[in-house]
N, C-alpha and C positions, 0 to 999 in steps of 0.2 A: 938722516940727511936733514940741512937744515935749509927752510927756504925763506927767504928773504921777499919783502917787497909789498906794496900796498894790494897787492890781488891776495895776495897768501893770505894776510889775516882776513877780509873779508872770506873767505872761503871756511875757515875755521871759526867764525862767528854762526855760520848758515850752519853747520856742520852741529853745535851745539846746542842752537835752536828747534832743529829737528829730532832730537834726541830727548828736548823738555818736553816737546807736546805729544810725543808721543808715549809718555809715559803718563799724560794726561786722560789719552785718549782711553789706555786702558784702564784706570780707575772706576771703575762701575760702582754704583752707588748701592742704585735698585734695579728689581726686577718687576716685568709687568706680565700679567698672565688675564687672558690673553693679549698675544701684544696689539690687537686687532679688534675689535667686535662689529661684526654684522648682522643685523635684526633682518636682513630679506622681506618680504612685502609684510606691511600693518595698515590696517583697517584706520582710514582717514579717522582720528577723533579717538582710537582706542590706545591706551600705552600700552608699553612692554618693557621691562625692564633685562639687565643682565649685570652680571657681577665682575669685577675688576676686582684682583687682587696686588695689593701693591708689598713686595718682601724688601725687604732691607738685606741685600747682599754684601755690603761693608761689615769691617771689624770695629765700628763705635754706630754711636746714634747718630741718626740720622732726622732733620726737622723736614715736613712736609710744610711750604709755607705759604701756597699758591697753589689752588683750582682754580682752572677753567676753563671753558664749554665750548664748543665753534659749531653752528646746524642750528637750523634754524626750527629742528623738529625735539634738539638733544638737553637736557638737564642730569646732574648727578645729585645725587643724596647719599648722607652716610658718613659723609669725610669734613668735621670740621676742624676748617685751619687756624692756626699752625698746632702740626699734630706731630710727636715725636715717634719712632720707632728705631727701638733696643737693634743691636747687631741681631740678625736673622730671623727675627721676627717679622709679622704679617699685617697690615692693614685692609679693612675690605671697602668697595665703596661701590653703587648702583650706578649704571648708567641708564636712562630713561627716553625712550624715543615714542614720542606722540607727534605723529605726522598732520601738519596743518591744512596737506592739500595734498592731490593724488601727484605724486613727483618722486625725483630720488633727491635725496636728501642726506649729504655728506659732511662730515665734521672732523672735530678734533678735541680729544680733553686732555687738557699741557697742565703737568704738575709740575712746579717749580721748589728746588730742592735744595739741601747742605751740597756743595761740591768739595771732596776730602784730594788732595796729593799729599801723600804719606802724612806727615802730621800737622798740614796747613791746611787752612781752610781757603781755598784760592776763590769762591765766590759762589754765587746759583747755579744749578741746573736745570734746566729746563728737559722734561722726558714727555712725550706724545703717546696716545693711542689710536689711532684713527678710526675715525666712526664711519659707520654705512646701511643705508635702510630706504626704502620705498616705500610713499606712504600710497596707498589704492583707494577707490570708490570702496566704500561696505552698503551694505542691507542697509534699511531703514525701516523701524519697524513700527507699527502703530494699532491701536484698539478699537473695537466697537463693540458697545460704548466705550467710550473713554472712562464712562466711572459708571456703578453700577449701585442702585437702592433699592431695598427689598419691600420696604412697608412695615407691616404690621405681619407680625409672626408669631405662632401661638408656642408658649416654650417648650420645648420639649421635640418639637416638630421642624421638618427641614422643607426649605424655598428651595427652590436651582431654576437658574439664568443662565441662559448660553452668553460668553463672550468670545470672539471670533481676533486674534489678532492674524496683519498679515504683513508682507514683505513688501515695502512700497518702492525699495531701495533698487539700483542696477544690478548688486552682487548677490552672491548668496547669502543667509544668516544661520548664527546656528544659538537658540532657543539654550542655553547652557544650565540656568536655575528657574523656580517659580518658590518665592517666599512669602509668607503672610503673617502679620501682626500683630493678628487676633484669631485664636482657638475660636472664636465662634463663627469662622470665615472657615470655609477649604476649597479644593478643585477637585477635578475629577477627569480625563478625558486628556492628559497631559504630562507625557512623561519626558523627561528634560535626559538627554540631550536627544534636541529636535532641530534638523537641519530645514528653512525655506528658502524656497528658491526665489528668486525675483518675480514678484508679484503672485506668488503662492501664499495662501491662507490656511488658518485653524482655528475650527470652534471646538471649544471645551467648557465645561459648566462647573458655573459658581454657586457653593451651595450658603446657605444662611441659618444655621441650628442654635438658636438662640436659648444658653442653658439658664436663663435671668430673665426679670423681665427689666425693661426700660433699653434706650437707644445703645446700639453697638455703634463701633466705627474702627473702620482698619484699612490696611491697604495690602494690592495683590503686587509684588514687586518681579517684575518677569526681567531676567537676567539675559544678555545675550553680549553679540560681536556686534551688535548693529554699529553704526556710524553716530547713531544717536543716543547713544549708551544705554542706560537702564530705564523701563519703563516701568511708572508706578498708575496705577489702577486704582482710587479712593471706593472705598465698599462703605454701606451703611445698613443699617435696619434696625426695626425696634421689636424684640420681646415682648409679647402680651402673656399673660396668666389665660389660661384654656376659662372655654365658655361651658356653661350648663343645657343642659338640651333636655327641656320637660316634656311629657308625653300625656295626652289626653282622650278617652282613660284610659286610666292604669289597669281595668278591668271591665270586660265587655261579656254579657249575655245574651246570645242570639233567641235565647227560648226553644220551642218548637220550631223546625223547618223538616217539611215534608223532604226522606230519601231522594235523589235524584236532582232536588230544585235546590235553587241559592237564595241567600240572605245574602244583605251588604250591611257594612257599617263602616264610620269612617271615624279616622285618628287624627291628631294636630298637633304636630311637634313644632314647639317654639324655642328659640336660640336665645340665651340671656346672658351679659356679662361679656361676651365677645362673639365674633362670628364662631360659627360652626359650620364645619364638615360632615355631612353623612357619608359616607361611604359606601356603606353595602347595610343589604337589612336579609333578615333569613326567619321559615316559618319550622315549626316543629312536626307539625301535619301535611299533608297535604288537603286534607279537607278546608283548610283554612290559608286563603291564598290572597298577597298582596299585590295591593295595583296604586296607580298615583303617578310620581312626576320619577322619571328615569335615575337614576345615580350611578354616582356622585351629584351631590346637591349643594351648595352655600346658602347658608342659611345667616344673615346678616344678626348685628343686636336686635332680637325684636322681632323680629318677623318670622314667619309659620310656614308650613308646608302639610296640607292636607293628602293624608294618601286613606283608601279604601283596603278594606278584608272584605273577602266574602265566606262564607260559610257553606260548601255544597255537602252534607251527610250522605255518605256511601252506602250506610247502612243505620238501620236504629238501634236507639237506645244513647248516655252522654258521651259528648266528643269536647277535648280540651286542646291547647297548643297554647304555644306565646310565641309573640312577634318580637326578633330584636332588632333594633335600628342600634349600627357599630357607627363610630365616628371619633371626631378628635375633642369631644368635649372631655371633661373631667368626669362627668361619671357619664361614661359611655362601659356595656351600651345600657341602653333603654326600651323596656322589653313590657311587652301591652299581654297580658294575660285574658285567655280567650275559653268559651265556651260555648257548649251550645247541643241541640238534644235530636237526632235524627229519627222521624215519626214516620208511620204509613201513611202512604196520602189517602185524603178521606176522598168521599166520591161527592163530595160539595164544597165549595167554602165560602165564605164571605168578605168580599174586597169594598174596605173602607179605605177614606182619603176624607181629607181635612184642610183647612186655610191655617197659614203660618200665625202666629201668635204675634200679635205686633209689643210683646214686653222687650227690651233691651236685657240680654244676658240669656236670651233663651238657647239653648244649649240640644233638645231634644224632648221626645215625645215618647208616652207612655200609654197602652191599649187596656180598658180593662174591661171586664165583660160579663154581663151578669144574665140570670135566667127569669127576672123577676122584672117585671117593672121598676123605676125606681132604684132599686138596689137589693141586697148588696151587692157588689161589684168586685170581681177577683183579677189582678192585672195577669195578662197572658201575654206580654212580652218581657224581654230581659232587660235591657240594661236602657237608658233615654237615645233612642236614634234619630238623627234630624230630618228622615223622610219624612213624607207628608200623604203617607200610604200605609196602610199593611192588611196581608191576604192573610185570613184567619184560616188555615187549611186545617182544622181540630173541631168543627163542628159536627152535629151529629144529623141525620135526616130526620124530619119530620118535628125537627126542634124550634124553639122562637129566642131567640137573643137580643141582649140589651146591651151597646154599646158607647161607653164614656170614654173621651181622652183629657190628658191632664199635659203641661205643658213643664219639663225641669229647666232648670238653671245650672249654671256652671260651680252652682255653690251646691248641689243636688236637691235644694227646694222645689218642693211640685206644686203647681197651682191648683187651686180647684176644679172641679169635674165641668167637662164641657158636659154642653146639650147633648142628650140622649139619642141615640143610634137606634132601631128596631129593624131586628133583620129574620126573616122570616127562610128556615130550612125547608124546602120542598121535601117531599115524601113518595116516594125514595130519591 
């Protein structure tokens, strides 16, 4: 039928038009997967990424010529334009949501592309993803201290400091890593993953094993969700080379002491080259028992620590032991070698006492004892002790005795014989 008339052909114009675009419409370029992403709540300050894969569903190549972003929280990575992709091949590219404030926060990333109808290129297209995400309050997390210094550490040996972090923030946090910079740093007291709550705390300890000597320095990097991101912790401390720790003497003589009664003598350990640590000290006897300042002790450069033995003989005849003092010096321990002779008590004795020697370097006193006037004189104690007494309990009854003391030094020089003593043993 044939129709005539100015309506007809407008109708047949509409009719042809609707027919071009929509063979526009189904021309598909690319594909997006997903065609959507939603990140759901993130921690104000922390990203999160996810992947967009862009496919080329056409039968030629396709150029990508145009990213870009809408949200005020969104960025992408990955995709530099203009980028071609082959018929059915893949592009990948990140999408990135770091929320600037607690809110939702909505967007869009529009890729602008080849638009193909059969073998024309009629112009751009433009293809969307829509973005969706919530940014929330997080944890805030913080230290004390904020930074931590050890001193002075002898090498070979370990410090530990508690440091306490805690959750200052509204929300929860969760503690996810703790890293460190330096092997001669560690923790302890700290196993990741650790969730706190709002205004919940943890103390865990920082140790310092300094395998060198001279200044360390490092840092403790505690990983988490917080709102504040990563917190780092500056550590320091310095290695020393271990001190020496002398003992004086190295060998003590009690002589004669009557079964059941005590002797004392006393030792001086001196710290040289660094401080020193005593720790513990232990005797081999029990006849031979230490006293002095309690331990553990620090014993500075230089400076001494006087402890006493005493010597009680259980029975007679010689008795020995050694004293060690354990510590962190380099030659630890240090061990005082003892002796001494356990006698029946006699049924007298003789108790002399003396005025201190005014020499500088005097160190101790030595008894000697003679039956003669004058001389000769045989010393009846052991080793130089710095009392300013001693009970002769080896006398015999009805005897006369002459007593000289003589004064040592720290070099074992003895002085000359003091003034003479005359002590007169009753009968019986």
């Amino acid at each position: 039928m044939r129709i005539s008339g100015p309506n007809c052909v407008c109708l047949a114009l509409v009719l042809v038009s609707t027919g071009f675009f929509a063979n526009l419409i189904e021309a598909q370029q690319i594909g997006l997967t997903p065609s959507a992403v939603s990140f759901g709540n993130v921690v104000v300050g922390i990203s999160k990424s996810q992947t967009v894969v862009v496919k080329n569903v056409s039968k030629r190549k396709i150029g990508i010529f145009q990213a870009t972003v809408s949200g005020s929280g969104y960025t992408i990575s990955g995709l530099a334009c203009p980028v071609l992709i082959a018929a059915g091949q893949s592009v990948t590219f990140n999408v990135i949501f770091t929320p600037p404030a607690p809110a939702n926060d909505n967007g869009t990333v529009s890729l602008v592309t080849d638009n193909w109808w059969k073998d024309r290129r009629i112009g751009p297209l433009t293809s969307q993803v829509p973005l969706s995400g919530s940014g929330v309050a997080g944890g805030q997390i913080a230290a004390n201290p904020a930074s931590m210094t050890f001193g002075n550490v002898v090498v070979g040996s370990s410090q530990t400091a508690p440091i306490a972090v805690a959750n200052i923030g509204p929300a929860v946090l969760t503690i996810s890593q703790v890293a460190l910079s330096n092997a001669a740093f560690s923790v302890s007291g700290i196993n990741p993953p650790v969730g706190l709550a709002a205004g919940q705390s943890l103390t865990f300890s920082a140790i310092f094993t300094p395998g060198t000597g001279g200044t360390a320095s490092g840092s403790l990097a505690i990983l988490s969700d917080a709102g504040n991101g990563q917190l780092n912790i500056p550590l320091s401390g310095t290695g020393i080379t271990p001190g020496q720790l002398s003992l004086t003497p190295l060998n003590y003589d009690f002589g004669n002491v009557n079964t059941g009664q005590s002797a004392t003598a006393c030792a001086t350990l001196t710290a040289s080259g660094s401080s020193v640590i005593i720790s513990s000290a232990s005797s081999t006897s029990t006849e031979f028992v230490l006293g002095g300042p309690a331990l553990p002790i620090t014993l500075a450069d230089g400076k001494t620590a006087t402890f006493t033995v005493t010597f009680t003989p259980q029975a007679t005849g010689t008795a020995s032991a050694g004293i060690s003092f354990f510590s962190n010096a380099a030659n630890s321990p240090s061990t005082e070698t003892l002796s001494g002779s356990g006698v029946a008590p006699a049924p007298h004795s003789a108790d002399l006492s003396w005025n201190a020697s005014g020499t500088p370097g005097v160190v101790g006193y030595n008894v000697y004892r003679g039956t003669v006037h004058g001389g000769p004189y045989n010393k009846i104690t052991g080793s130089a002790d710095p009392a300013l007494n001693f009970n002769d309990a080896t006398v015999e009854s009805g005897k006369t005795y002459f007593y000289v003391i003589t004064a040592e030094d720290d070099d074992g020089v003895e002085s000359g014989y003091s003034n003479e003593a005359q002590v007169v043993i009753p009968n019986p």
